[in-house]
Structure formats: structure tokens, C-alpha cells
C-alpha positions in Angstrom: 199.7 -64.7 64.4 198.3 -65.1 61.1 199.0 -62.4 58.4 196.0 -62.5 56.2 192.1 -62.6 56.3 192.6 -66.2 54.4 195.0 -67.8 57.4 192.9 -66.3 60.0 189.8 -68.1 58.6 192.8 -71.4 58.3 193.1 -71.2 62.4 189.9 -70.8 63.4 188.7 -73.6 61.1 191.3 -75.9 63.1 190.3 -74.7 66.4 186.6 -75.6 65.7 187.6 -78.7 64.4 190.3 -80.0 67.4 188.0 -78.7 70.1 185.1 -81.4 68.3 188.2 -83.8 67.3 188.6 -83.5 71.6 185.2 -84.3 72.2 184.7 -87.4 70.4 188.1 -88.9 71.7 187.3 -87.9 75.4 183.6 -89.7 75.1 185.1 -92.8 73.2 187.5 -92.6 76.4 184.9 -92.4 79.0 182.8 -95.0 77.4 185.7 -97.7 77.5 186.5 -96.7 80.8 183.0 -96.9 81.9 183.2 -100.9 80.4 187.0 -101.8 82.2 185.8 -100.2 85.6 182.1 -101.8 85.7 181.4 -103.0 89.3 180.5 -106.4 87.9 179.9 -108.0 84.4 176.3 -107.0 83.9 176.9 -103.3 84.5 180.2 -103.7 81.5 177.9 -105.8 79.2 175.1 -102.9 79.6 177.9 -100.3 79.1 179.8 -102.4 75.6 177.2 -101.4 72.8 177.9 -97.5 73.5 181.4 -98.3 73.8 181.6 -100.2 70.3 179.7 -97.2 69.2 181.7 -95.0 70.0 184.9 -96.8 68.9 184.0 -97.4 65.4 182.5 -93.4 65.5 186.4 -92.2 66.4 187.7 -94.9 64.0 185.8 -93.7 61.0 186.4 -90.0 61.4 190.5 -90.9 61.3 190.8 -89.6 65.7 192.7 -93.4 66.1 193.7 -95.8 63.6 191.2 -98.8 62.2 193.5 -101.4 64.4 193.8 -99.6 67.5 190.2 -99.8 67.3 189.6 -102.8 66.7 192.6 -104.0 69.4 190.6 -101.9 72.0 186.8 -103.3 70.6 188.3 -106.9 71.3 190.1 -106.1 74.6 186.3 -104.7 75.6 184.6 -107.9 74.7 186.8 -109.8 76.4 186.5 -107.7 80.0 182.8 -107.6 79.2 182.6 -111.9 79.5 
């Protein structure tokens, strides 16, 4: 429990921010998934711009690292052919 007005203001600042933080990475989830589970390649190659999108969104704000997005950007192309 935080002792002061100044650490109180500290946790609810990094609540606001995780619980947005949590949002981004569960889209940028849902929108691979969406590409690795299409019912055939049109559906996954309709699905792969928002993906990417979303990806390079995640990578940019720091939520995964530059190469884990780019590792999963390429796996996605590939399962998109």
C-alpha cells in the first residue's frame, strides 16, 4: 500500500498503463491467430495486413522486442502463401 499522495498517483499510473499495455498484446495476439487458423489461404491473406499492423504497433511501443516481431511478421507471411 503506498505511503504517500506521490506513490499512489505512481500505481495508478502503472495500472492505467498495463491494463492498455494488455490490450495491445491481446489484439496483436488475436490478429496472428486469426492469420495461423484461417480456414484457407484467402481468408489468412485477407487477415495478414491487420496482423503486420498490429505487430509493428506492439513492436514500436516496446510490448515485444523488434526481432520477435519481425520472426513472427515472417512466420505470418509464410502461413499466409
Amino acid at each position: 500500500m503506498p505511503n504517500n499522495k506521490q506513490t499512489t498517483k505512481v500505481v495508478k499510473r502503472d495500472e492505467v498503463r498495463r491494463t492498455h499495455n494488455k490490450a495491445i498484446t491481446s489484439a496483436m495476439r488475436s490478429a496472428v491467430k486469426s492469420v495461423l487458423d484461417a480456414e484457407n489461404p484467402e481468408d489468412a491473406r485477407k487477415a495478414l495486413p491487420d496482423a503486420m499492423r498490429k505487430i509493428d504497433k506492439a513492436a514500436k511501443k516496446n510490448l515485444i522486442h523488434a526481432n520477435a516481431a519481425a520472426r513472427v511478421k515472417g512466420q505470418l507471411s509464410r502461413a499466409a502463401r
